[in-house]
N, C-alpha and C positions, 0 to 999 in steps of 0.2 A: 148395251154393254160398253159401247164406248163413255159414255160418261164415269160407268164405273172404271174403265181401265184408266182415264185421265184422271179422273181422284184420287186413284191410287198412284199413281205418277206423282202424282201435286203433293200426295201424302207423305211418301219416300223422302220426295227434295224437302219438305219444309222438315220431317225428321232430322234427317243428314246435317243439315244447320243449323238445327237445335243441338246436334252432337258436336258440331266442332263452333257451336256458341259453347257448350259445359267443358269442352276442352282447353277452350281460351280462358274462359272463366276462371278454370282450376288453375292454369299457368301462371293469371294474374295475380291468384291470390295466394300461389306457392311463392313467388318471386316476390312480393310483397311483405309477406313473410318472412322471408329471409335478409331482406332490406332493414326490417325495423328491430330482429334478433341483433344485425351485426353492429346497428347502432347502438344496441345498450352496451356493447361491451368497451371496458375503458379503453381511451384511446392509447396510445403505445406510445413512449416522448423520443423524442430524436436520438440521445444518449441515454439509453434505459439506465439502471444502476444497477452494476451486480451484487448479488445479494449481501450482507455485510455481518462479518459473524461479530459474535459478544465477545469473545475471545478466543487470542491464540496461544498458544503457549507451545514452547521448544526451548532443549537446550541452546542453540543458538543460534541469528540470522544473520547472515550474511545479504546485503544490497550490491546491488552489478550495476553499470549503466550500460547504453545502449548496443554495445559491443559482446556486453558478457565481461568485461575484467571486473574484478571487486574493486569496489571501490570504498567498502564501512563494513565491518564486522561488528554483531552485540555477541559475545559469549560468557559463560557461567565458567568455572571450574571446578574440580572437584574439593579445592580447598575451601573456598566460600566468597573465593573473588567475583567481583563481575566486570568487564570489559565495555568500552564502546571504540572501538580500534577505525583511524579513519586514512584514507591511502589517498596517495597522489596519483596523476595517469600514470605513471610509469609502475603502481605498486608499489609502493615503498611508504611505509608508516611518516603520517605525519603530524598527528596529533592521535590522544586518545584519552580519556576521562575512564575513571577507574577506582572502582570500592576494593578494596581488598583488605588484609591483615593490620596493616597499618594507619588504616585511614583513608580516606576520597584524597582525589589527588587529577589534577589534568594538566596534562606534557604535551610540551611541541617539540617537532624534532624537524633536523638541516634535512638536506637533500641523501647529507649520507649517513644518515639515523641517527647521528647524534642528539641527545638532551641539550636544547637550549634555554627552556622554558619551563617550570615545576612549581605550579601554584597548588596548596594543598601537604599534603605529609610524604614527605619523602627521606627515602633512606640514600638521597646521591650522594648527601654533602653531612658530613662528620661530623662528631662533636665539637664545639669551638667557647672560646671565651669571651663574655659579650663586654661589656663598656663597663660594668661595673666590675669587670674582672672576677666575675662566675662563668662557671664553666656550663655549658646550655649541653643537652643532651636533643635528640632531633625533636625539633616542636612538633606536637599534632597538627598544626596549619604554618604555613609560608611562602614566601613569594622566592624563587632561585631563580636565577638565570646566568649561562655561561656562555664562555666565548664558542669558536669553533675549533679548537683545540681542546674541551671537557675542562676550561681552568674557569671557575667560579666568580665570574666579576659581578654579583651583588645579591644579597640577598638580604630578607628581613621575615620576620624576626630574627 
């Protein structure tokens, strides 16, 4: 009988490490597994890009810098102008580019909103008489520019 009980002995241990040889097994070939899954998948870049629409549309946007103040408006109105309004740090208009009723038109203005600059159609500067001694009514395009008192020192057409 003892031979049978050491066979049986012998038989148990060489099972037992058959079972944790199919345990190791399975572990190697779970992790393994999941090794060559995470490699197919594309790699990820350092600055992903967020996704990027085909279009936006709004009646108007407004741009801030890093603070939060505005710094550029684009706006529509409800007569059929459209705006591109552009501000200093302190907020205050100082150029803007502009369709409206009379034509495109882009104005630069002082520190204290005055018009100095009016390339485009503009209603600042009045009828006048030109060289030939006809009277000009506001041209569809022109170049204006004034002092800083609003007194017209040159234009053309």
């Amino acid at each position: 009988m003892d031979d049978t009980r050491e066979l049986t002995r012998r038989l148990e241990l060489v099972e037992r490490r058959c079972r944790r040889l199919q345990l190791l097994v399975l572990l190697v070939v779970i992790g393994a597994s999941a090794l060559m899954l995470m490699g197919q998948a594309p790699a990820q870049t350092r600055a992903a890009k967020p996704p990027q629409e085909q279009e936006v549309r709004a009646e108007a946007f407004t741009l801030v810098d890093d603070k939060g103040a505005e710094r550029a408006q684009l706006v529509a109105d409800g007569a059929g102008s459209v705006f591109l309004i552009m501000f200093d740090q302190n907020g205050r208009t100082r150029a803007d580019l502009q369709v409206n009723n009379y034509g495109p038109s882009l104005n630069f203005y002082d520190p204290n909103g005055k018009t100095r600059v009016a390339v485009g159609s503009t209603t600042l500067v009045a009828s006048h008489v030109n060289t030939d001694g006809m009277i000009e009514r506001n041209t569809p395009s022109s170049i204006v520019m004034f002092d800083a008192g609003g007194k017209l020192l040159w234009r053309t057409p």
